[in-house]
N, C-alpha and C positions, 0 to 999 in steps of 0.2 A: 624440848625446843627444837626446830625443824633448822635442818644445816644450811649456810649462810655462807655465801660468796663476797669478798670485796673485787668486784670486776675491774679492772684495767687494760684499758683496749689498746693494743698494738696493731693501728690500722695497716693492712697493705704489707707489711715490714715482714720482709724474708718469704713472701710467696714467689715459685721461681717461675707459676703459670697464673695467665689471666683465665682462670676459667669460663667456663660461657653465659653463666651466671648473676658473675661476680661484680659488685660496685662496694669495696670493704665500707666509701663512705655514706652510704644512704642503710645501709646494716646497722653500724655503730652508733653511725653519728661521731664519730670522733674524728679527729683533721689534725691532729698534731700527735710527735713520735713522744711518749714521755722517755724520761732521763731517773736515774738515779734518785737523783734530790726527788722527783715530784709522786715517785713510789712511794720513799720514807714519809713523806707528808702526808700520802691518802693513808697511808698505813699505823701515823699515827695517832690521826684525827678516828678512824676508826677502831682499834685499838680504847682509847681511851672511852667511848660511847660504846663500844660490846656488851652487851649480857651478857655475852657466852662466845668468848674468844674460842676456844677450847671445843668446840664444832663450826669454826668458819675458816675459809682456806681462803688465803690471796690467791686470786685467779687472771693469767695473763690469756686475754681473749682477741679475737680480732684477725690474728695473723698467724702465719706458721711459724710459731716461737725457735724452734730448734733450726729450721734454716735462716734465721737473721745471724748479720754478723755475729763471730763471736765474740768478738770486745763489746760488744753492746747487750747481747745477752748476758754476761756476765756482772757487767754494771747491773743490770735490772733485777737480777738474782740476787746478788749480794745483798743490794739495797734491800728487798725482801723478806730476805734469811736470817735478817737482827730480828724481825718478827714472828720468826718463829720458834717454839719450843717450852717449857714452860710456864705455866701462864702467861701467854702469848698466843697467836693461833696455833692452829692444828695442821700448815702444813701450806704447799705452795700445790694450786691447780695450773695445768698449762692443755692449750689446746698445738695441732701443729698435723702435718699432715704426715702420711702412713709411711713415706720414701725416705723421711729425711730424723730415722728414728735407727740408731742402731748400737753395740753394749758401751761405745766412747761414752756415745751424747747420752745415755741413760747412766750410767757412773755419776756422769758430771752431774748431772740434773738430781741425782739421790746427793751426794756430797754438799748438796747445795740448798736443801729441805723440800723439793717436791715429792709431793707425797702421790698425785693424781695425775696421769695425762689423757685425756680426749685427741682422738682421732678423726679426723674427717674424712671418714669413706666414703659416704654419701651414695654410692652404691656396691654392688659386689656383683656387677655385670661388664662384662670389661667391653662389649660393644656400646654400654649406655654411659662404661667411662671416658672411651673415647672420641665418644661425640660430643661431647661435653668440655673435653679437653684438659682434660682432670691431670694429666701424664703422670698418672700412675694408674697400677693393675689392682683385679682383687689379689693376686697373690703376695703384693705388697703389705696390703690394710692384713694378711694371715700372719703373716711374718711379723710386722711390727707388731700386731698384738701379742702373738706368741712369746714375745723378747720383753714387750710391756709384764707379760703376766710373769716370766721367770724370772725378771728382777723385781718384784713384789708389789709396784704398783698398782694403786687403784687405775682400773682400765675403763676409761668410756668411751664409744661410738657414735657418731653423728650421722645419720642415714639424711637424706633428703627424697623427698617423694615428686613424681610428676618431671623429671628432667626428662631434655630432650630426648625422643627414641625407648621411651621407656614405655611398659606395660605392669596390667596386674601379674601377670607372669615374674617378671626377671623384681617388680618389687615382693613378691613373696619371697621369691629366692632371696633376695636380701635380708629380711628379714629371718628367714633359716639359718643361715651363712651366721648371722649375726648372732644369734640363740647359740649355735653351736660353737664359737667364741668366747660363751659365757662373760662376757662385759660386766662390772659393776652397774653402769650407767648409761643409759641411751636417750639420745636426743632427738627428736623429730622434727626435718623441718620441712614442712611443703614445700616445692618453688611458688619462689614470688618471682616475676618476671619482669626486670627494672631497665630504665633506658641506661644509654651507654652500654651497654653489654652484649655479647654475641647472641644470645640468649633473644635477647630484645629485638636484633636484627632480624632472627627467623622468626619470631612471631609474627612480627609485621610485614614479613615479607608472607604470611601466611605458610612457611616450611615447618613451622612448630605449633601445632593444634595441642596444649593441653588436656589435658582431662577436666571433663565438668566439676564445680566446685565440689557438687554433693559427692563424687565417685573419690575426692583427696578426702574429704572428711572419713568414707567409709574404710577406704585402707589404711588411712594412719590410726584410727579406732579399733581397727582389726591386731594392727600390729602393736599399739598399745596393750591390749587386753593379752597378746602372746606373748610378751616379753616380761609382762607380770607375771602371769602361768611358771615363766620362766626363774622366776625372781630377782627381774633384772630391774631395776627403781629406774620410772621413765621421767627423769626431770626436767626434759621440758619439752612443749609441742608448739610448735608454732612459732615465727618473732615475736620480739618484744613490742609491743605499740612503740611507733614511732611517726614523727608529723615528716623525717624525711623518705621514710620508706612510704608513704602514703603518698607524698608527692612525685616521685621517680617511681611509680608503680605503672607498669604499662599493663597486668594482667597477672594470671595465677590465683594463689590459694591464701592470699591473707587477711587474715580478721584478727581483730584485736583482742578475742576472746576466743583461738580457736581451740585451745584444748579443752574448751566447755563444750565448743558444740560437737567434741568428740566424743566426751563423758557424755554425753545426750542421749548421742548416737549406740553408746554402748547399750544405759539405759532403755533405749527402745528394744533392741536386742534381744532383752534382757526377759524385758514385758512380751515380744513378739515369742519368745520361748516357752514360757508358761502356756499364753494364751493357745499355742499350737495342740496343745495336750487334748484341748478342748474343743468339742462344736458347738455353734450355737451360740456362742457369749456377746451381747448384748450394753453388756453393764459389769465393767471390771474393777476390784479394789485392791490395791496394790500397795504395802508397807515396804519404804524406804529409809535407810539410815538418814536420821533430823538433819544430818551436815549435808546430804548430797539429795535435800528437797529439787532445789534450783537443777540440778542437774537433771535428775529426771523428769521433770516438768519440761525441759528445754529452755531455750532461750525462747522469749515470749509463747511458751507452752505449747511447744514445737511438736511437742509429742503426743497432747492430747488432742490437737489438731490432726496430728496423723493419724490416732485409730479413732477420733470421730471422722473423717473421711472413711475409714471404711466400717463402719456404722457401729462400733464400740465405743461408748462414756468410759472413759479414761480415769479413774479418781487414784491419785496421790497422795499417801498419808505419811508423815515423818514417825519414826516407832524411835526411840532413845535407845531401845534394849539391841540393834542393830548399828557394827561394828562397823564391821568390812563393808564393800559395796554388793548390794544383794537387792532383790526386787520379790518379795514373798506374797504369792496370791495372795487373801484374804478371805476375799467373795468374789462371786463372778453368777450373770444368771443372764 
């Protein structure tokens, strides 16, 4: 059974910078600070509906958990903490930023059941963090993970692709930096470029030219496929659909299926690598594992579109005897 988050968002709460970005509430959607009480309640409505307590972690998201106060982080842990252990879950997730991480707030935070913390680097370029206004360095996001990984948490990273001043350049670097890190877990998220936000102001003021759609699909598809290599489990690419991120959306990289049309992107890849072996092919046939038909196909058959544009029939077969993600000639003439 595939591992399972109870999400509760701590919007805005304990970030000490507005980044340039940033609107926590068009991200979440959530508008209100929960309390002790209203932890134990999601915690025991879900609890009681689990299949499988025992791989789901209560996860505090949204905000920089470790710099909110601490009488308030503590209420929200404690509340928490009855739910973990035992048949119960498996453990408390927190997200929170790279600065405000060091061996106190990590004591505390193990004393107190968390078992995972996410980072939000977002990059590992300190010219691309400081346009951004991130006020912190990569040598921060080195250090907090270093400190994450010697008190034995599970360690994840959060990269964001396409922020202001950034290139293929300083995002590869990122993504190395990050590999060499060794992370449990990495999260990918394009910018989405939302009003209110400084981010928003230089777009429209024309000072911030993003990258074309297609060129964020093909880096975070790069960088997915290398952090697997890595064996680093990428869980999640993209936002969540949401009708308010849709509507304060003034530009950027968001789709509501976008780690599909990354896997797409891989897939073509995949096919574009075989094929190169070859001259001449005409008429290609291509076995894919039955689960990841859709993917290689694309979204509305994105793919066979693109190699009949350059005059190759495309054909897509699902094979069951195929595991992993894999794209195996067949035929080709």
């Amino acid at each position: 059974m595939a591992h399972s988050n109870i999400s509760i968002f701590v919007p805005h709460a304990g970030c000490p910078h507005r980044c340039s970005f940033c609107d926590q509430h068009s991200i979440s959607g959530a508008v209100f600070q929960p309390d002790g009480e209203y932890v134990r309640k999601v915690c025991a409505e879900a609890l009681e509906c689990s299949a499988d307590p025992a791989d789901t972690e209560i996860a505090f998201f949204g905000g920089s958990f470790t710099a909110i106060r601490r009488e308030y982080m503590l209420e929200l842990l404690e509340a928490a903490s009855g739910f973990v252990g035992e048949g119960k879950f498996m453990g408390i997730r927190i997200s929170t930023r790279p600065d405000h991480i060091d061996r106190d707030i990590l004591r505390l935070l193990r004393d107190h059941g968390v078992t995972s913390i996410e980072l939000g680097a977002q990059s590992l370029d300190d010219r691309v963090l400081a346009l951004n206004e991130r006020g912190h360095t990569r040598e921060d996001v080195v250090n907090a993970a270093h400190l994450i990984r010697k008190h034995h948490f599970e360690l994840g990273l959060q990269m964001m692709v396409g922020l202001y001043g950034s290139n293929r350049t300083s995002e590869w670097d990122t993504v190395n930096i990050i590999c060499a890190l060794k992370p449990d877990t990495v999260r990918i998220y394009p910018v989405v470029i939302l009003k209110n936000t400084r981010l928003g102001e230089l777009f429209l003021s024309g000072e911030y030219k993003p990258f074309d759609f297609d060129e964020a699909v093909e880096i975070s598809s790069h960088a997915m496929l290398r952090f697997e290599k890595e064996g680093i489990r990428v869980i999640k690419v993209g936002l969540h659909a949401s009708e308010l991120v849709e509507q304060d959306m003034l530009g950027g990289f968001y789709h509501p299926a976008f780690r599909e049309l990354c896997e797409a992107r891989i897939y073509r890849s995949l096919f574009k690598a075989e094929l190169d072996k070859h001259k001449d092919i005409h008429h290609a046939r291509f076995l894919v594992p039955a689960r990841d038909l859709s993917k290689a196909l694309g979204q509305k058959k994105s793919n066979v579109r693109y190699f009949g544009d350059k005059g190759i029939a495309l054909t897509v077969i699902p094979d069951e005897r195929l595991k992993a993600r894999a794209a195996v000639l067949d035929a080709a003439d």
